[in-house]
C-alpha positions in Angstrom: 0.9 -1.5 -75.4 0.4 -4.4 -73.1 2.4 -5.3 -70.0 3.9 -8.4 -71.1 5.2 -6.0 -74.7 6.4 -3.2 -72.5 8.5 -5.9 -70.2 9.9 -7.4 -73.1 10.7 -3.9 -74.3 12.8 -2.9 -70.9 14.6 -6.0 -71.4 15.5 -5.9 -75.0 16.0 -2.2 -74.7 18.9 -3.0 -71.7 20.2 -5.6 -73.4 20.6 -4.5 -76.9 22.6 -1.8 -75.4 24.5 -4.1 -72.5 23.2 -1.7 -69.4 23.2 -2.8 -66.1 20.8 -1.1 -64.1 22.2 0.6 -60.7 21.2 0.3 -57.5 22.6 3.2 -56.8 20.6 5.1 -58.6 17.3 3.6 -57.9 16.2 2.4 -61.3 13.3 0.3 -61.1 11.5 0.4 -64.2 7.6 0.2 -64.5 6.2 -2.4 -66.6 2.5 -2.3 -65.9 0.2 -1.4 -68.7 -2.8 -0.6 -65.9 -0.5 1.5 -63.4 0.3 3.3 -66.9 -3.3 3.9 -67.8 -4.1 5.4 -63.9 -0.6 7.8 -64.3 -2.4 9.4 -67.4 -5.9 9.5 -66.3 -4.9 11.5 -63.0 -2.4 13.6 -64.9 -5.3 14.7 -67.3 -3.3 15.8 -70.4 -4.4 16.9 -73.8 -2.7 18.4 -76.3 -2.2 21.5 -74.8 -0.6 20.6 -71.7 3.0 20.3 -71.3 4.6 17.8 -69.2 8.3 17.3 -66.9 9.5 14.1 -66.6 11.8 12.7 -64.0 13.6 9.3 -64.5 12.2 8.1 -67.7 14.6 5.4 -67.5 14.0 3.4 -70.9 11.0 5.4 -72.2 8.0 3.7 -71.1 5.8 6.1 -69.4 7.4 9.2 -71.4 6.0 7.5 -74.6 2.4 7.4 -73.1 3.3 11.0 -72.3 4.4 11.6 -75.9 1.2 10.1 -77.5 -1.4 12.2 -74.8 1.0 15.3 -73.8 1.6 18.4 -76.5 5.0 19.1 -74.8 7.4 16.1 -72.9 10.5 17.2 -71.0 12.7 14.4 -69.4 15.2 14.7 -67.1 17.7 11.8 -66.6 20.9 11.7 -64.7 21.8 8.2 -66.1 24.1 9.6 -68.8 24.0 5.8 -70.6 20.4 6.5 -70.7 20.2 9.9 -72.6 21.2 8.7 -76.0 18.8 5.3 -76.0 16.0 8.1 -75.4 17.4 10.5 -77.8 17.1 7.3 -80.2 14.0 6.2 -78.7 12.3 9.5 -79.5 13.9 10.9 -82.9 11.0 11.0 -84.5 8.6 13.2 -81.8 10.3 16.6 -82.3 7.7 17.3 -79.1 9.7 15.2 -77.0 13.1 16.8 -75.6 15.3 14.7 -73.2 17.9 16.7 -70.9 21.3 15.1 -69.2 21.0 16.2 -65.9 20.1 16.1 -61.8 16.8 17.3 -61.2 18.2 18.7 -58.0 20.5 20.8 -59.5 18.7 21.9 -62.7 17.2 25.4 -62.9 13.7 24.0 -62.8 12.3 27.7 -63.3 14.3 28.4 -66.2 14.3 25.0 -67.8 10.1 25.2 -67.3 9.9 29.2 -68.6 12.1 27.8 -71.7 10.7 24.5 -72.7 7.6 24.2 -71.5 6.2 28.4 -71.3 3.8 28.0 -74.2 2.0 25.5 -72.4 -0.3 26.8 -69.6 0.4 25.3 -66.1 2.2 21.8 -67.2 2.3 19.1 -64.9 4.9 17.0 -63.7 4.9 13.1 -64.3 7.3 10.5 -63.1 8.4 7.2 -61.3 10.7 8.9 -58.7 13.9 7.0 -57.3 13.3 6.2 -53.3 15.9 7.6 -52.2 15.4 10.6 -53.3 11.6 11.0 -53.3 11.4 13.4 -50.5 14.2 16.0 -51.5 12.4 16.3 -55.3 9.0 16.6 -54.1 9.8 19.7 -52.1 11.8 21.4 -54.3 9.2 21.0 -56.6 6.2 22.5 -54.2 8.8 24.8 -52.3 10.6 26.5 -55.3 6.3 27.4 -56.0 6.7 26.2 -60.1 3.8 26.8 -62.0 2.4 23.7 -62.2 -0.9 21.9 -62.4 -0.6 18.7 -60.9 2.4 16.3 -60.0 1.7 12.4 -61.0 4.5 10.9 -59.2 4.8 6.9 -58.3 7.0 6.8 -54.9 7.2 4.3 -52.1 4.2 3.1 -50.8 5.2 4.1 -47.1 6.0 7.8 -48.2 2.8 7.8 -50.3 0.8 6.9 -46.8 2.4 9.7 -45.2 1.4 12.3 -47.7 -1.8 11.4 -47.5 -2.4 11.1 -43.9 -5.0 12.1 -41.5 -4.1 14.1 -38.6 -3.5 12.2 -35.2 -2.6 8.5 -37.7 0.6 6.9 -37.0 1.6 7.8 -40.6 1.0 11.4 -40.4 4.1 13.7 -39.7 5.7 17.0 -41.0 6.0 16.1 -44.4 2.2 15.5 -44.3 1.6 19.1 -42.9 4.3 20.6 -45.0 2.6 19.0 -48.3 -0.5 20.1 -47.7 0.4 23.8 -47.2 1.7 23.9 -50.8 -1.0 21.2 -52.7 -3.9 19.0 -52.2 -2.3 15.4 -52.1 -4.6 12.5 -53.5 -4.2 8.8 -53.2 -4.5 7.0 -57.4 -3.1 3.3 -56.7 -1.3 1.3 -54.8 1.5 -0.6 -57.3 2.7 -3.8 -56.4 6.4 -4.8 -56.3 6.3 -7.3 -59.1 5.5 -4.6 -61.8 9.0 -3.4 -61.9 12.3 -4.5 -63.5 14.4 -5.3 -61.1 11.8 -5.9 -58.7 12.2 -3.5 -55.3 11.9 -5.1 -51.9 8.6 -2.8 -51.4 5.5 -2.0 -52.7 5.0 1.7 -54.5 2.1 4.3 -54.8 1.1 6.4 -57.5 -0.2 10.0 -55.9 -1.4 13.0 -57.2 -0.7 16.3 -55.7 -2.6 19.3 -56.9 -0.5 22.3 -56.5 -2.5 25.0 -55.0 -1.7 28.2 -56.4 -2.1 29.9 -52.9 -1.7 28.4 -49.4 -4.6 27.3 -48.0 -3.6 29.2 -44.2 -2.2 32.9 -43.7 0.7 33.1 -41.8 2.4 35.7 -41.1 5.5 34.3 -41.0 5.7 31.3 -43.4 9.4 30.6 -42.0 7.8 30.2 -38.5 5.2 27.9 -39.3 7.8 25.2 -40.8 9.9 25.7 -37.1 7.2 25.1 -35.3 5.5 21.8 -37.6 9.2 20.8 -37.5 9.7 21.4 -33.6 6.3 19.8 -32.9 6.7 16.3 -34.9 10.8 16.1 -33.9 9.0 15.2 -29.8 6.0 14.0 -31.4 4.7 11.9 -28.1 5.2 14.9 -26.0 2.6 18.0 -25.3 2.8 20.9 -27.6 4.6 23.2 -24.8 7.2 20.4 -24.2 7.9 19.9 -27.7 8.2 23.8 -29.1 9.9 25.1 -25.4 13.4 24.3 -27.5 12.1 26.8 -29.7 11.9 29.3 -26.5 15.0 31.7 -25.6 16.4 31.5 -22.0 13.8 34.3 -21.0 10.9 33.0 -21.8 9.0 30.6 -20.2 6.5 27.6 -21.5 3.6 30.3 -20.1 4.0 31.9 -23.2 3.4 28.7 -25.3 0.2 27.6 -22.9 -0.8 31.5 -24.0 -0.5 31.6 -27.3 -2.3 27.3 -27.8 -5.0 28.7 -25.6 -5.4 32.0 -27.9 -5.7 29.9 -30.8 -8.4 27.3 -29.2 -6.2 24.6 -28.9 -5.7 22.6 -25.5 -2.0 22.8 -24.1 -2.5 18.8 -23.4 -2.8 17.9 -26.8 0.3 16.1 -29.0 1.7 18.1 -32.6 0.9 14.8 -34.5 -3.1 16.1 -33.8 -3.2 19.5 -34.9 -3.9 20.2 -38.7 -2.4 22.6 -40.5 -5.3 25.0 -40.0 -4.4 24.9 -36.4 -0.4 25.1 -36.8 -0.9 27.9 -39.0 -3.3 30.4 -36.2 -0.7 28.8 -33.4 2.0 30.5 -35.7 0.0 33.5 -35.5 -0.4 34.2 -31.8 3.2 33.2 -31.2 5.0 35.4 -33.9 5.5 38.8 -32.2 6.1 36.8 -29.1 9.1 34.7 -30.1 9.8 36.3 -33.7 12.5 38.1 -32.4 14.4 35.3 -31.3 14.1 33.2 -33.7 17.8 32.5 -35.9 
C-alpha cells in the first residue's frame, strides 16, 4: 500500500457507498502509508498477538493489523460503517468487527471472549478527539490485560501525556497516566494526512501498560483527590491548593506536616511534584484526613 492508493481507497470506499462523514463523530481518516508503518512497528505484533481496534472507520489501519496481527477486534459506533467492514473483511475469518460504543462495551468480557487465546493483546487505533481522554482511562483504569496501547490522538493531548513535571503541558492526566503505564512519544502526524483534514495536528503515542503501579499507596482513591486537588489551583502552593480537601477542623498545619514528612518543601506548586512524590505525600496524609474524606 502506498498513501496516494490508500487515499484513493477512503474516497472510493465513501463514495461507492454515498457516506458522508460526521463531524459529529470525529471521523478523520488516516491516509498516510508512513504514520501506518510507525503504528505497527511500536505496536510490535506477530502472529500471536491479538489486537482491539477503535474507530476503524473504512479499514485502513485494521487491514495492516489484519496482515501482522493473529487476532483483530474493531469496535465502531458508525452503524453505516459496520457492514462496508464486514464486506471489507469477508475473507479474514481472524478479523471480527463489533457495532458498538467503546464506552459502553464490556471491554473485560468482549477481551476474555474474543481475544483470551492471545496473551496480553494490545490496543490499536486512531481515536476521535473528543473523546480521547474518556477512552484512554477507561482503558488504563478498568486495569485490562493489555500490552501496549498504539493510539493516534491530538497532538496537544499527546504533549500532555508525555510531559515532564514542572512543563506548561504537564497536568493530572500526565500524573494519572503514568501511574497506570509508561507513555512514549512515536510521531507527530501532520493534519494534511487525513480525510477530511482536522484543524490540528495529531500524535501517535505508545503507552505501555504497567502491570503494577509504579508507587504504593495506601489509598489509591486518595492519591487521585489529591493529583486532582493539586493541578485544579495549579499556580498556588501545595497547602493552598489541597486545604479544600481539609474539614473545618483541621488546619493547613497538617498539610505543611505531612509535605515536610515526605521531603517536599510546603513552597513548592503541584504542577512540580512527580508522581513518586504525590504518591509518599498520600502516604503521610492518609490516617490524617482519610477519615474525612467523602
Amino acid at each position: 500500500m502506498t498513501s496516494t492508493w490508500i487515499t484513493g481507497r477512503t474516497r472510493e470506499i465513501l463514495a461507492r457507498h454515498g457516506i458522508q462523514l460526521k463531524k459529529s463523530l470525529g471521523q478523520h481518516f488516516l491516509t498516510d502509508q508512513h504514520v501506518l508503518d510507525k503504528m505497527m512497528k511500536a505496536a510490535e505484533l506477530d502472529s500471536r498477538t491479538g489486537v482491539l481496534e477503535i474507530g476503524p472507520g473504512v479499514g485502513a489501519l485494521t487491514q495492516r493489523l489484519a496482515s501482522e496481527a493473529g487476532r483483530v477486534v474493531a469496535v465502531e459506533l458508525d452503524g453505516r460503517l459496520v457492514p462496508v467492514l464486514e464486506e471489507l473483511f469477508a475473507d479474514q475469518p481472524h478479523v471480527s468487527v463489533v457495532h458498538g460504543d467503546v464506552m459502553k462495551v464490556n471491554l473485560a468480557a468482549l477481551i476474555r471472549d474474543e481475544l483470551g487465546t492471545n496473551p496480553r493483546p494490545s490496543v490499536v487505533a486512531n481515536l476521535p478527539y473528543y473523546v480521547t481522554t474518556p477512552i484512554l482511562m477507561r482503558l488504563l483504569e478498568e486495569r485490562l490485560p493489555l500490552a501496549h496501547i498504539v493510539v493516534m490522538i491530538q497532538k496537544e493531548v499527546a504533549e500532555r501525556l508525555t510531559a515532564e513535571p514542572g512543563t506548561k503541558a504537564y497536568g493530572s492526566i500526565t500524573v494519572a497516566t503514568r501511574y497506570y503505564a509508561d507513555p512514549e512519544w512515536v510521531c507527530r502526524v501532520p493534519a494534511h494526512v487525513f480525510i477530511p483534514r482536522p484543524q490540528v495536528d495529531s500524535a501517535v503515542i505508545r503507552l505501555n501498560v504497567r502491570s503494577q503501579p509504579p508507587v504504593e499507596v495506601n489509598h489509591e482513591r486518595l492519591l487521585f483527590q489529591i493529583i486532582r486537588a493539586a493541578f485544579n489551583r495549579r499556580r498556588k502552593t501545595l497547602p493552598n491548593a489541597l486545604a479544600p480537601l481539609l474539614p473545618a477542623d483541621l488546619g493547613k498545619e497538617v498539610l505543611i506536616g505531612a509535605l515536610e514528612a515526605a521531603g517536599i518543601d510546603p513552597r513548592r506548586r503541584g504542577e512540580t511534584l512527580s508522581l513518586e512524590e504525590f504518591a509518599c505525600l498520600t502516604n503521610h496524609l492518609d490516617e490524617r484526613i482519610l477519615p474525612h474524606i467523602s
